[in-house]
C-alpha positions as CSV (number, residue, x, y, z in Angstrom):
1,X,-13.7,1.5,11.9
2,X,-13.9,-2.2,10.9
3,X,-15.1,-3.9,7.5
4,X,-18.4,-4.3,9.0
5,X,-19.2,-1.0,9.7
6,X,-17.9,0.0,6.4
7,X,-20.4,-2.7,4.6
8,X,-23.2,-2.0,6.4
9,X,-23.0,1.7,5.4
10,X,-22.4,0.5,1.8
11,X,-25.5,-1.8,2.3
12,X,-27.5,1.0,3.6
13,X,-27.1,3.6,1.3
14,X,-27.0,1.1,-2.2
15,X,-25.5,3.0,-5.1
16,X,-25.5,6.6,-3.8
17,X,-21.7,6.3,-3.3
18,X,-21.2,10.0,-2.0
19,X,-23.9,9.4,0.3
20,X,-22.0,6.6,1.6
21,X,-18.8,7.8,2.0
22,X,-20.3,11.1,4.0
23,X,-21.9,8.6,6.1
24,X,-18.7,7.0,7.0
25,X,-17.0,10.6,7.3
26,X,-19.9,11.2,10.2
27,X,-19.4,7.3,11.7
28,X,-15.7,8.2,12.2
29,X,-16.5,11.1,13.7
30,X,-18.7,9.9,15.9
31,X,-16.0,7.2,17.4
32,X,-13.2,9.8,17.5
33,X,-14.6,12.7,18.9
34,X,-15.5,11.3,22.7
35,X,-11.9,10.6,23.2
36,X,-11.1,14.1,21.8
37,X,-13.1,16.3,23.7
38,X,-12.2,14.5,27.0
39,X,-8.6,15.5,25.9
40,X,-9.3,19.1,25.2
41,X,-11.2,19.7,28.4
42,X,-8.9,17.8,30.8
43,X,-7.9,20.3,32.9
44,X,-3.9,21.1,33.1
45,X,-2.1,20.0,36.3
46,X,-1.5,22.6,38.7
47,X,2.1,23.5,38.5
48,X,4.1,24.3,41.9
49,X,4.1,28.2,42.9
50,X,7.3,27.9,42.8
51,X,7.6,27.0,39.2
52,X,4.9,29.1,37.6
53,X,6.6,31.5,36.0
54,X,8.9,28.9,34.3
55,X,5.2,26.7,33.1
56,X,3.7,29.9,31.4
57,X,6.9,30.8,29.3
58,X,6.3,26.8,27.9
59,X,2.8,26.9,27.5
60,X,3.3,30.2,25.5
61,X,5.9,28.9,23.5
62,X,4.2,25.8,22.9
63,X,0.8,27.8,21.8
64,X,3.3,29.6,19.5
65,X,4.0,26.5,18.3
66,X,0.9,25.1,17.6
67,X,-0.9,28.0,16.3
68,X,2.4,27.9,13.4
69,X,1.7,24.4,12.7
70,X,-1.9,25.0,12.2
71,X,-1.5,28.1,10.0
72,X,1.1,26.2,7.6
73,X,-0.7,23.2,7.8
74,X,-3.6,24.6,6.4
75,X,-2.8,26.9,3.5
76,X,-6.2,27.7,2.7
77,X,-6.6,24.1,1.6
78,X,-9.1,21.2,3.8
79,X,-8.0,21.1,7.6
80,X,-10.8,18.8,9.2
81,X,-12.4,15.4,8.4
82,X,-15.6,17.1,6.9
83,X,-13.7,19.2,5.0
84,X,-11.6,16.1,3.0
85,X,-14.9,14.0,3.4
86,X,-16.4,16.9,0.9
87,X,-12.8,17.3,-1.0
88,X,-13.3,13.6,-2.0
89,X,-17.1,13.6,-3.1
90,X,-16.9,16.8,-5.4
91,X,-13.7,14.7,-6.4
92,X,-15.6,11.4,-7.8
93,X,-18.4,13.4,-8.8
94,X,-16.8,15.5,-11.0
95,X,-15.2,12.0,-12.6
96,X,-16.0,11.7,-16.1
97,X,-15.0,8.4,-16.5
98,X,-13.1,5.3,-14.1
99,X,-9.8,7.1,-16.0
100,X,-10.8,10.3,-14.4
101,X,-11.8,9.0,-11.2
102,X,-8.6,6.8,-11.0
103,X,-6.5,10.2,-11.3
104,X,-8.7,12.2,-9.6
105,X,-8.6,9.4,-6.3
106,X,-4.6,9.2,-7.0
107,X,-3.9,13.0,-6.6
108,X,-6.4,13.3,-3.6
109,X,-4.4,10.6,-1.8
110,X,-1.5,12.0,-2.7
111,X,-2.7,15.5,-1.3
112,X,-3.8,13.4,2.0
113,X,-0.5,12.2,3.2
114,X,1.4,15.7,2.2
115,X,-0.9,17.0,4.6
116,X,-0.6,14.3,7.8
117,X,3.2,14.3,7.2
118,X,3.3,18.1,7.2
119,X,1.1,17.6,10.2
120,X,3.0,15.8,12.1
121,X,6.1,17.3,11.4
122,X,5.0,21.0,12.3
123,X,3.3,19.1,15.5
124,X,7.0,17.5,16.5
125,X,8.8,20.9,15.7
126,X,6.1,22.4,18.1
127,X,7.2,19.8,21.0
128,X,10.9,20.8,20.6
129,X,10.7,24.5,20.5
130,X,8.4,23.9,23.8
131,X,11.6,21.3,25.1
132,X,13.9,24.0,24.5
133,X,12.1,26.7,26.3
134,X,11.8,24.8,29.5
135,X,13.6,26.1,32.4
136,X,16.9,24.7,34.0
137,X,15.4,21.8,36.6
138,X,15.9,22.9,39.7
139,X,13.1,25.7,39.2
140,X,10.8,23.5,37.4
141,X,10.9,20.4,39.5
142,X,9.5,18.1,37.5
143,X,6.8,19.9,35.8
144,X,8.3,20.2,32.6
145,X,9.2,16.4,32.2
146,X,5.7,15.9,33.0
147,X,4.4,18.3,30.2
148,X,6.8,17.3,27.5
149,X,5.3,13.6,27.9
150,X,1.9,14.9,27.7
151,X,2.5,17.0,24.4
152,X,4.4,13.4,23.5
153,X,1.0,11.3,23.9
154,X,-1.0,13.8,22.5
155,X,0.2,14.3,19.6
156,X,1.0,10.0,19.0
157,X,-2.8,9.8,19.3
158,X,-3.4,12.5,16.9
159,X,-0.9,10.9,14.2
160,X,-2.7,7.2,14.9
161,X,-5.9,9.5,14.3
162,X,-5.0,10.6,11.3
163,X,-3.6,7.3,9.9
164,X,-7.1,6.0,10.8
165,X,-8.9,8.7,8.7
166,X,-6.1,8.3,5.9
167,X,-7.1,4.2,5.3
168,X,-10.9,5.1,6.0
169,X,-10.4,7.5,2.5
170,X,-8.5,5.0,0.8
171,X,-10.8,2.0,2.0
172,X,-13.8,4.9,0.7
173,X,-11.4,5.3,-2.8
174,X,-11.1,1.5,-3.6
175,X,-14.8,1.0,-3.1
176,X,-15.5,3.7,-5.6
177,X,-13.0,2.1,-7.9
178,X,-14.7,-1.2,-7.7
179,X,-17.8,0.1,-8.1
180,X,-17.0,2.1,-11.2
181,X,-15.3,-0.6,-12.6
182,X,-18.8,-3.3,-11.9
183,X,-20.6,-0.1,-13.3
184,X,-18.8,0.1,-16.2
185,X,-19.0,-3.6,-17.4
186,X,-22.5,-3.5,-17.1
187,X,-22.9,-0.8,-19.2
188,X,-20.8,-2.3,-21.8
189,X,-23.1,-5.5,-21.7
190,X,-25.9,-3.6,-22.0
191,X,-24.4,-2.1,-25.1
192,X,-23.4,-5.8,-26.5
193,X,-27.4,-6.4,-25.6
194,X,-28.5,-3.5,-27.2
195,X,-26.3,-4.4,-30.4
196,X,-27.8,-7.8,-30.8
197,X,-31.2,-6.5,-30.4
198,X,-30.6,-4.2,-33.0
199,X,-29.5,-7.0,-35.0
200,X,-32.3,-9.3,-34.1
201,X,-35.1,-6.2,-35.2
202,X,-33.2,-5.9,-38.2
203,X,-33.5,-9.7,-39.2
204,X,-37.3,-9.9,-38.1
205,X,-38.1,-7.0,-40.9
206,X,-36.3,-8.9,-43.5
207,X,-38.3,-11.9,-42.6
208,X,-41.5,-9.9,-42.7
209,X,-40.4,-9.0,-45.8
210,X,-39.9,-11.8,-47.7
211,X,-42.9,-13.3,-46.2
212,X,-45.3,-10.8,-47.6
213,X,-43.5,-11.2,-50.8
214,X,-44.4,-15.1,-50.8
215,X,-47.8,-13.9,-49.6
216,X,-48.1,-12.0,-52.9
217,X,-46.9,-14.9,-55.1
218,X,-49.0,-17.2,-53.5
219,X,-52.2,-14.9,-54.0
220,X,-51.4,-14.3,-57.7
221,X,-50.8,-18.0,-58.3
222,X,-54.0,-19.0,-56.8
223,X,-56.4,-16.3,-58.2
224,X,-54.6,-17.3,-61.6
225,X,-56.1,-21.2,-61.3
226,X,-59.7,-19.6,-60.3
227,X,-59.4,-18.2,-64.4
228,X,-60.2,-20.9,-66.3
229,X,-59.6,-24.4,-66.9
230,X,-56.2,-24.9,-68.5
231,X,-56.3,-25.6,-72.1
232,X,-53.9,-26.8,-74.3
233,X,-52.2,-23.9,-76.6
234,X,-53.3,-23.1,-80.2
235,X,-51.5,-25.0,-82.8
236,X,-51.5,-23.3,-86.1
């Protein structure tokens, strides 16, 4: 997924930051799934006769395999993209502050790539215990060969796959960071505003004051001439 796409979405949904970074979760989902279900239902190439017994004894050790990888790699903890996609919202929304959501963004990266390179490495363990259970060549043919680069390709696109999901989170992690950080200097101008108005109130009331003081002053003085005409004092 490109910049584009990723400030369109941003455009799109405005503030609502978890919104946006859902959406994204279901954009990337949308491009990589096609190419994953056309993997998952190509159908297998038909092995020899010959060699049959030889291809089921892989495939079962290689589903052994697998089904390992996926149990370790997944200790009760998030295994698909919704499932980090929701990780990282409740994440930044339970941020108190950009501190918070700093730490918060740090860790779940952190968690991230422990879990692609555990991934991966349970995925390449997988390929080599399926290698080693393949039978000697000349009852295979070249079956085996065939299937060891298959399990090669697969599981290169799954690791490119998941280093596209791991920058789409980061990308998703330094907008959020920017954001918080334009979010949080406006809200300490509006405190410097809010200050000065304060300020301002303050010296309109003392200028209110003193005015009705000279307003006083200025009535007694005048209603003090309306008396009488001013006469000189007595002088005994």
């Amino acid at each position: 997924m490109d910049e584009r796409a990723v400030t369109s979405v941003l455009s799109e949904c405005g503030n609502n930051i978890d919104a946006a970074i859902k959406r994204l979760g279901e954009l990337r989902l949308a491009v990589g799934n096609p190419a994953a279900a056309d993997q998952q239902e190509a159908p297998p190439s038909t092995p020899p006769p010959a060699s049959s017994q030889a291809t089921a004894a892989v495939a079962a050790a290689a589903a052994a395999a697998a089904a390992e990888a996926a149990e370790a790699a997944t200790p009760g903890g998030p295994a698909t993209a919704e499932q980090w996609v929701e990780v990282l919202v409740g994440e930044m929304s339970a941020a108190r502050d950009l501190t918070d959501a700093r730490t918060r963004a740090a860790g779940f990266l952190r968690q991230f790539e422990s879990f692609v390179a555990r991934y991966v490495r349970q995925q390449q363990a997988g390929g080599a215990s399926a290698s080693g259970a393949s039978p000697e060549p000349g009852a295979a043919g070249a079956t085996p060969g065939g299937s060891a680069a298959t399990g090669s390709q697969s599981l290169a696109q799954r690791a490119a796959k998941l280093a596209e999901e791991n920058a789409l989170l980061k990308k998703a992690v330094q907008i959020q960071h920017r954001q918080l950080q334009e979010k949080s200097a406006a809200e300490g101008e509006v405190a410097n505003l809010k200050a000065m108005l304060a300020q301002y109130q303050e010296q309109v009331r003392s200028l209110q004051m003193s005015n009705y003081s000279l307003s006083l002053h200025l009535q007694k003085a005048t209603n003090s001439d309306h008396l009488g005409p001013h006469r000189n004092p007595d002088v005994f």
